[in-house]
C-alpha positions, -999 to +999 in steps of 0.1 A: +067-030-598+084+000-596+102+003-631+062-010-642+053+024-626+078+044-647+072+027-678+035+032-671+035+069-663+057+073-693+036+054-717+007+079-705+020+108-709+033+099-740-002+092-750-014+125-741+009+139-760-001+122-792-034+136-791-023+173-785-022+176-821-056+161-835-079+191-822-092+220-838-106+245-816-119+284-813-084+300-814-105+330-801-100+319-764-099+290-743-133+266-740-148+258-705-134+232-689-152+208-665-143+211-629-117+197-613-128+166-598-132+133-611-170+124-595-200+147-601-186+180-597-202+209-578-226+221-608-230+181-616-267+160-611-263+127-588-295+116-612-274+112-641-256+081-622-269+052-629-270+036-595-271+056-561-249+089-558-258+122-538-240+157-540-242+181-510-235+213-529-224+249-510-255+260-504-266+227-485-231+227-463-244+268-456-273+259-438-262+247-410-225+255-411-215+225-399-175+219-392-182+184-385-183+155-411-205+133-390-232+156-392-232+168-427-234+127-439-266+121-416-288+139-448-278+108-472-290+070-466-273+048-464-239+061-446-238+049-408-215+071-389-201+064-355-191+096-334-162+094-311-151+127-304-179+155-302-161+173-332-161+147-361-123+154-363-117+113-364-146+102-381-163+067-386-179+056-416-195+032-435-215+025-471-243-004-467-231-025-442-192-018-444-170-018-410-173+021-399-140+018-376-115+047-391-137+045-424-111+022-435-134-002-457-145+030-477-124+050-503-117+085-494-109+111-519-103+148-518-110+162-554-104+127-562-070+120-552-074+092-521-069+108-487-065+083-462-031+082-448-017+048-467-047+044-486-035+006-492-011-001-462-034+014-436-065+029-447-077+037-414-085+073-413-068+087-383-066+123-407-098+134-424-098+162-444-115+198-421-149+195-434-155+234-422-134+239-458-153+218-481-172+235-505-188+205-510-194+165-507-201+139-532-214+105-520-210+073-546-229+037-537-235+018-568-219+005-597-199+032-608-181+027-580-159+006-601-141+035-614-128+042-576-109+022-557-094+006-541-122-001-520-152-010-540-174-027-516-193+000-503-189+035-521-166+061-521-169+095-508-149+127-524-144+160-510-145+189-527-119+218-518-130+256-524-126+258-559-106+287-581-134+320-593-139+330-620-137+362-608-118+384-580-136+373-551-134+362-514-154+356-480-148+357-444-164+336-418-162+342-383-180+327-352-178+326-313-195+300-290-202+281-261-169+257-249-148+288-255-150+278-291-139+302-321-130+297-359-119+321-386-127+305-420-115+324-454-109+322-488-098+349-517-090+343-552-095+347-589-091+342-625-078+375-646-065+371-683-029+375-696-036+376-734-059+367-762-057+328-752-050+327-713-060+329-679-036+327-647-051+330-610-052+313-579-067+312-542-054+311-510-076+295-476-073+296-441-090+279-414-084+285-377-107+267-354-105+263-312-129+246-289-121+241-251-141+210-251-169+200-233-155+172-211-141+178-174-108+158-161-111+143-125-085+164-106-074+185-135-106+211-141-086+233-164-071+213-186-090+214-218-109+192-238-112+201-269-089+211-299-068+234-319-065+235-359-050+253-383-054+243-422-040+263-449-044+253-487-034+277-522-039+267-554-023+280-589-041+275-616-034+285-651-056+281-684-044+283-720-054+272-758-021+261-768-014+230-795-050+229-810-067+223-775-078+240-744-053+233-716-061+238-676-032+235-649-035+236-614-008+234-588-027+226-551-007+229-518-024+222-482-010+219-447-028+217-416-017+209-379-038+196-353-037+194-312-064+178-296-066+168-262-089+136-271-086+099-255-096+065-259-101+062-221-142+061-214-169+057-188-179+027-171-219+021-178-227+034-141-197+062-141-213+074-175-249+075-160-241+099-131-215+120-152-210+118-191-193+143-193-163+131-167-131+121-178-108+096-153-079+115-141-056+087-158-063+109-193-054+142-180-020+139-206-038+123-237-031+142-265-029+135-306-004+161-322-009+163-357+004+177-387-005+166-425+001+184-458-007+173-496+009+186-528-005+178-561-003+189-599-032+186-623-036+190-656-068+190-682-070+192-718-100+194-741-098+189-776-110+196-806-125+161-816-140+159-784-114+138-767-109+147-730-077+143-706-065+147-675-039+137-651-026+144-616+004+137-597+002+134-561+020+136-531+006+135-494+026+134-455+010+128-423+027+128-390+009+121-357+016+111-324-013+103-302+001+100-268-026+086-246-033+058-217-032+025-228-026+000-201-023-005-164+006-025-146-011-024-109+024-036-090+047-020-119+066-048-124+066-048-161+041-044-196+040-084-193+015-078-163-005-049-180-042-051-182-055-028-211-083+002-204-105-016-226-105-052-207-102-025-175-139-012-177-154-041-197-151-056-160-138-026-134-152-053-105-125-081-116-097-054-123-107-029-097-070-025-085-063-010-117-097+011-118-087+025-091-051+039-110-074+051-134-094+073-112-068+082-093-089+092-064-074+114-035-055+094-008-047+065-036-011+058-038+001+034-069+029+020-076+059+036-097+053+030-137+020+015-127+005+038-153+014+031-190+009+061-214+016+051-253+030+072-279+014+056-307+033+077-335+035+069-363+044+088-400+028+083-437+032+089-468+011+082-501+019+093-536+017+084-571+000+096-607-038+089-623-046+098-656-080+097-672-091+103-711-123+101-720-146+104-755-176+097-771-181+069-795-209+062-822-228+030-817-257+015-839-295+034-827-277+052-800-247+075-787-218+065-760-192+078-745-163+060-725-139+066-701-104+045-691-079+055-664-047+041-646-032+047-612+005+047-598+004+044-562+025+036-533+024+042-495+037+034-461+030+036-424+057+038-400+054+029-365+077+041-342+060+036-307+071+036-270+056+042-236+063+067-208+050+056-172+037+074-144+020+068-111-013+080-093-001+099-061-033+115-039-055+123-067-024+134-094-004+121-119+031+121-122+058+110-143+078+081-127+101+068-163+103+065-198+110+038-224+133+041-251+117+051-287+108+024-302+105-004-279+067-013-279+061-009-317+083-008-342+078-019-380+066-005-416+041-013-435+038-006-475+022-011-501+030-008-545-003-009-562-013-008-600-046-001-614-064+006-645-105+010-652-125+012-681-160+026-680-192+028-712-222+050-706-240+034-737-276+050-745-307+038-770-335+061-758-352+060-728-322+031-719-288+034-704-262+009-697-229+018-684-207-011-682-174-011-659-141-030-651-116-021-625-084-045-618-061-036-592-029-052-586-012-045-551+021-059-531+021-056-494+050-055-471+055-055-433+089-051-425+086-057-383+119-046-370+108-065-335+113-041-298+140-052-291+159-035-321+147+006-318+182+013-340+166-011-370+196-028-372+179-058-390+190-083-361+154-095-358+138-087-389+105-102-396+089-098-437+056-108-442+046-101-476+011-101-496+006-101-530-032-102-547-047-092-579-083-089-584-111-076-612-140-059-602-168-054-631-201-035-628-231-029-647-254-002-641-288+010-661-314+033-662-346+032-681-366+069-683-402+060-681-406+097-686-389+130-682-389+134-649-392+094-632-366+067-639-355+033-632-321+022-623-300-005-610-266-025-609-243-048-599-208-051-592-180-068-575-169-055-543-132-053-528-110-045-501-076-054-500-062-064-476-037-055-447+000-058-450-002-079-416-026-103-427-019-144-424-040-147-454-037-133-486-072-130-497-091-102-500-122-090-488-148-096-521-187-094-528-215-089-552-237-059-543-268-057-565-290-026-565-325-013-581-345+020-575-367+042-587-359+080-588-382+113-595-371+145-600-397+176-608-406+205-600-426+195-569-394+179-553-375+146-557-378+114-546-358+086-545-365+046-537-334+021-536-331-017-526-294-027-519-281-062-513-243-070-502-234-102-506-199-112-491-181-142-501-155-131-471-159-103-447-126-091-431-120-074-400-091-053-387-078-050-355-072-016-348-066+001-308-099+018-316-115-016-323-107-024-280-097-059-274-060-075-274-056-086-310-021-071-324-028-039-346-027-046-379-040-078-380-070-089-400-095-116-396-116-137-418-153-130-410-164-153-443-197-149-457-219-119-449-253-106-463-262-066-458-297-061-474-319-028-471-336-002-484-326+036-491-353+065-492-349+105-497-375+126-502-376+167-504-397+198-517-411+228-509-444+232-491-448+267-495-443+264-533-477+256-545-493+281-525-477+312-541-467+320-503-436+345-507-415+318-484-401+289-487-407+260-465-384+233-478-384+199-460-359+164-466-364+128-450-339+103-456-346+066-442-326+034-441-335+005-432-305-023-426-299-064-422-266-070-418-255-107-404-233-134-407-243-160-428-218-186-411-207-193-376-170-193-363-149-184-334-126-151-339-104-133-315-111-100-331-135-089-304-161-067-324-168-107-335-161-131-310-181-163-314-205-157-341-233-179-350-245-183-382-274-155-386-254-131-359-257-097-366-230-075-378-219-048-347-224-009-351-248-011-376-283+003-368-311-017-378-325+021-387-320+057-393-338+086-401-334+118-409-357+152-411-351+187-418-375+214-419-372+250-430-385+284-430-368+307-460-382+348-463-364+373-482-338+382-458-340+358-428-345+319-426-343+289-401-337+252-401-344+227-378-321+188-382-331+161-366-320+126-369-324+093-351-302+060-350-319+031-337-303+007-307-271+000-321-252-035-311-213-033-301-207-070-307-218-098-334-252-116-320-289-116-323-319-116-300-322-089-274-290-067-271-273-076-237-269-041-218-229-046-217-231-045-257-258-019-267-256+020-277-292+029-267-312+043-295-313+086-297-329+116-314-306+151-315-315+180-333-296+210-343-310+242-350-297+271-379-306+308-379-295+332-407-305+369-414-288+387-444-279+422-429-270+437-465-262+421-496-222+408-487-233+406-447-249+376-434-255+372-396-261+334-379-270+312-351-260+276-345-276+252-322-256+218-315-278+193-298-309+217-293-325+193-270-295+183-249-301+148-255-274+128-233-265+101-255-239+075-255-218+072-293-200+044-285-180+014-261-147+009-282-118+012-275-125+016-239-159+020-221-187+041-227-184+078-244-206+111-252-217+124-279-215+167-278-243+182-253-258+214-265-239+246-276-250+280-290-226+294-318-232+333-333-213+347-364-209+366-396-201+357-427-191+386-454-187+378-492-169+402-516 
């Protein structure tokens, strides 16, 4: 596959090249290029899509100022979100009906280049992108999904980084709050000409951000809680009219380094009702140390006969090692004997020797090594090249354009794990030995994949159609080097290898019943490929169908969709946030799976009809979701377990809602966000949720408060969780966690 790369990459640029010389042009200067990214854009309209799609544009992330990805997603239907650490910094999510565990069955872009980790190797998201530096979000459900990949099933989301001005320009950001939190966010850049045809300029961006946390450690009050970031990103961009056509390059750089004092160690259901907030003293040393960077080159060409290119070359590294408890080995005999912290609080009555090591309460004496402490660390890498050209076409009674693209792509995990163990002694922790590097996991996983997409937006009138084809072609490796063999000398070398190939078409229309009301719908075939681990080489595969009806006026919009998944084979993955004692990596047949529901949004203005001098803008957004099997088996992936046919899926709410409401004068405004998640079910079944298995239903609400001081001076207020609801998020990996209480956060922002 590799020389098929080469010859492939060559063969496109080559292309490009040919057309460099069939434009015309204004030689007076260079024309305006479209922005950056390969979705909707910042200035684009989600209603031109014909299926589901949402933007949320800079002035919607201002509001409410939200650092955390979890809470800017609740405004869209149709994305169920799974907290697990107060801060969104590990975020889970899924698009009608997918698994939300490490948003691994989504694809995840940043200014379209895919983000996850090993997008095909390991999707799971263990790094997300710092949504306090997004200048915006763009949300894709439908049919033109097809162009994305390589997870089609459910959508993809792409996040948009602080684009390059126009003009010399900058802003600063700075705010102070509860949980000894603080964050410096800002950004300066600009375009300036260097002749008749070109432009050079750049931008640089900083984010700082620190929170203490809001948990407490038994026996260890002032160890913190909370995290540490820093994320820098520059970009060079240059723009000239050069060949007979408008040329844009932009080189992007971004690193960012994370240290979080976050576990997988919960609550037990009676531990969590007295004290949410409480961490065992077992977790006191649980820590993920993270450092990720991404380079990238783009370039764009427009030309004269309307032809458009563009191409990227990417290259991204992620290094993390999460060091946190894992198992118990009560007498310290061994791992052989270890019980994990997930089996641990499922039942602390049946393994109360080892609840015990967990609390370490004071005048409890354990055994050496009878606490295990992983270092799950592992190292990624994902790069390759994508290169889009797109034109219009003439066709009989109407107009079309069309669109094709190709990706280059490889990427691999690396896991390179080991344990150190330590013992409880009168309420503290100490170190008693540790294992050589290496010796509890110790393989790489990779992944070569090939794709290309074609895409028509064909229109007659009040109809469009926009036909689609994506095929992907992907080989999977795991090259497991066994723990007995930390030097990878090959002595026990076990290959399993996957190889699949798949198409995935899609149709979507719309039909404008006037200038302001339309009809749309879809269908397309859904995929996830799948692990490099897998005993099976199938993918995951549907057909999703979809059909709405969308207004947009001046009174507001509104927006009314019906979604149905259906799977012909459902996978799982285990994964150590999934709990249970599968092996990590492996996946699991689920076979066939229906997700049916319906999406509404609705916003506008009340004050505008009035003539009021304010603004009182208000948004709903509603979805309502049946997800269950449709046939019965027996799994050991324990999200699953023994499913009966008509079972529901686990962690997807039944419904969700949320409101906004806001007051905007001339210098001052407020917003109030509220959202609700219905009773959420941990594992597959139906009937009344068993206690052991349910995430009670919640409401929290978060309050913004802005006042522009002059015209580049903006003061604010933030209220997380304004209610201080208690609420639980979630029982993997291990027991029952919180979700953030309330905190006040002030600030100022200053543009020039």
């Amino acid at each position: 596959m590799k020389h098929l790369l080469l010859a492939s990459a060559a063969g496109i640029l080559s292309y490009s090249a040919a057309f460099a010389d069939s434009g015309e042009g204004d030689a007076a200067g260079t024309a305006a290029l479209p922005e950056i990214v390969t979705v909707i854009g910042l200035s684009g309209d989600a209603g031109d899509v014909t299926g589901s799609a949402a933007v949320i544009s800079p002035e919607d992330l201002d509001i409410q100022g939200y650092g955390d990805i979890t809470r800017i997603l609740r405004q869209v239907p149709g994305i169920y979100l799974q907290e697990e650490d107060g801060f969104g910094l590990r975020p889970n999510i899924g698009l009608r009906g997918t698994g939300l565990d490490r948003s691994a069955k989504i694809t995840l872009m940043e200014d379209g280049v895919l983000i996850a980790p090993a997008p095909y190797a390991s999707p799971a998201a263990y790094y997300f992108p710092h949504a306090a530096r997004m200048a915006g979000v763009e949300i894709i459900k439908g049919a033109a999904g097809v162009r994305y990949g390589p997870q089609t099933q459910g959508g993809s989301i792409n996040l948009l980084s602080t684009p390059v001005p126009d003009d010399l320009s900058g802003a600063l950001d700075l705010r102070i709050g509860e949980e000894n939190s603080a964050s410096v966010h800002g950004w300066f850049g600009g375009m300036g000409d260097i002749g008749d045809t070109s432009r050079l300029g750049g931008l640089f961006e900083v984010l700082s951000s620190h929170s203490d946390g809001f948990k407490t450690i038994d026996n260890a009050a002032g160890t913190g809680t909370g995290f540490d970031i820093r994320d820098f990103v520059g970009k060079l961009r240059f723009e000239t009219r050069a060949a007979g056509a408008d040329h844009l390059f932009e080189l992007k750089g971004q690193v960012s380094s994370e240290l979080s004092n976050e576990t997988y160690l919960g609550l037990t259901d009676a531990d969590f009702a007295a004290s949410p907030y409480r961490r065992y003293a077992a977790s006191q040393f649980d820590e993920m140390d993270a450092d990720h960077s991404e380079i990238s080159l783009r370039h764009q060409a427009l030309f004269g006969n309307g032809l458009e290119w563009s191409s990227v070359i990417y290259r991204t590294d992620f290094e993390r090692d999460w060091f946190k408890t894992d198992r118990v080995d009560f007498d310290g005999s061994g791992p052989g004997g270890a019980v994990g912290i997930s089996a641990i609080l499922d039942d602390p009555v049946r393994y109360s020797d080892e609840f015990a090591v967990l609390r370490a309460p004071a005048g409890f004496v354990s055994a050496d090594d009878a606490l295990l402490l992983k270092h799950n660390n592992r190292t990624y890498f994902a790069q390759g090249i994508q290169s889009e050209l797109a034109g219009d076409l003439a066709i009989p009674g109407g107009q079309a354009s069309w669109r094709v693209g190709a990706r280059l792509h490889e990427d691999e995990m690396d896991r390179f794990q080991w344990y150190e163990r330590f013992a409880a002694d009168n309420g503290n922790i100490v170190l008693t030995g540790r294992d050589v590097p290496g010796t509890e996991s110790n393989r790489i996983e990779s992944a070569e994949a090939a794709a290309v997409f074609a895409q028509a937006e064909m229109s007659w009138g009040a109809l469009t159609l926009v036909p689609g084809l994506r095929y992907e072609s992907v080989e999977l490796t795991r090259r497991d080097y066994g723990k007995a063999d930390p030097q990878r000398t090959g002595a026990n070398l076990a290959v399993r290898e996957n190889s699949v190939d798949w198409v995935a078409p899609g149709l979507g229309a719309r039909y404008e019943i006037g200038p302001r009301l339309s009809l749309f719908g879809g269908i397309h075939r859904g995929y996830a490929p799948p692990a490099p681990g897998s005993t099976t080489a199938e993918p995951e595969d549907g057909t999703n169908y979809e059909a709405g009806l969308r207004y947009a006026g001046e009174i507001g919009m509104f927006e009314l969709v019906g979604f149905f998944n259906d799977y012909d084979n459902i996978l799982g993955s285990c994964t150590l946030s999934t709990g249970g004692s599968c092996t990590v990596g492996d996946q699991f047949d689920g076979g066939e799976a229906e997700v049916r529901g319906v999406e509404i949004v609705a916003e506008t203005d009340l004050g505008a009809p009035f003539d009021t001098g304010f603004a009182l803008p208000i948004r709903a957004a509603y979805t309502y979701t049946d997800a269950e099997f449709s046939t019965g088996f027996n799994s050991d992936f324990e999200p699953w377990g023994i499913v009966e046919p008509g079972d529901a899926l686990p962690y997807i709410p039944e419904h969700q809602l949320y409101l906004s409401a806001g007051l905007v004068l001339d210098r001052a405004g407020a917003q109030i966000a509220a959202n609700w998640v219905d009773d959420v079910r941990t594992v597959a079944g139906q009937g009344e949720i068993p206690g052991n298995a349910l995430i009670e239903s919640r409401w929290v609400a978060d309050l913004a408060l802005w006042y522009t001081l002059t015209e580049r001076v903006e003061l604010r207020g933030e209220v997380r969780n304004l209610f201080d609801e208690t609420y639980a998020v979630a029982r993997r990996p291990a027991g029952l966690r919180p979700g953030a209480p309330r905190a006040v956060t002030v600030g100022v922002n200053f543009d020039f």
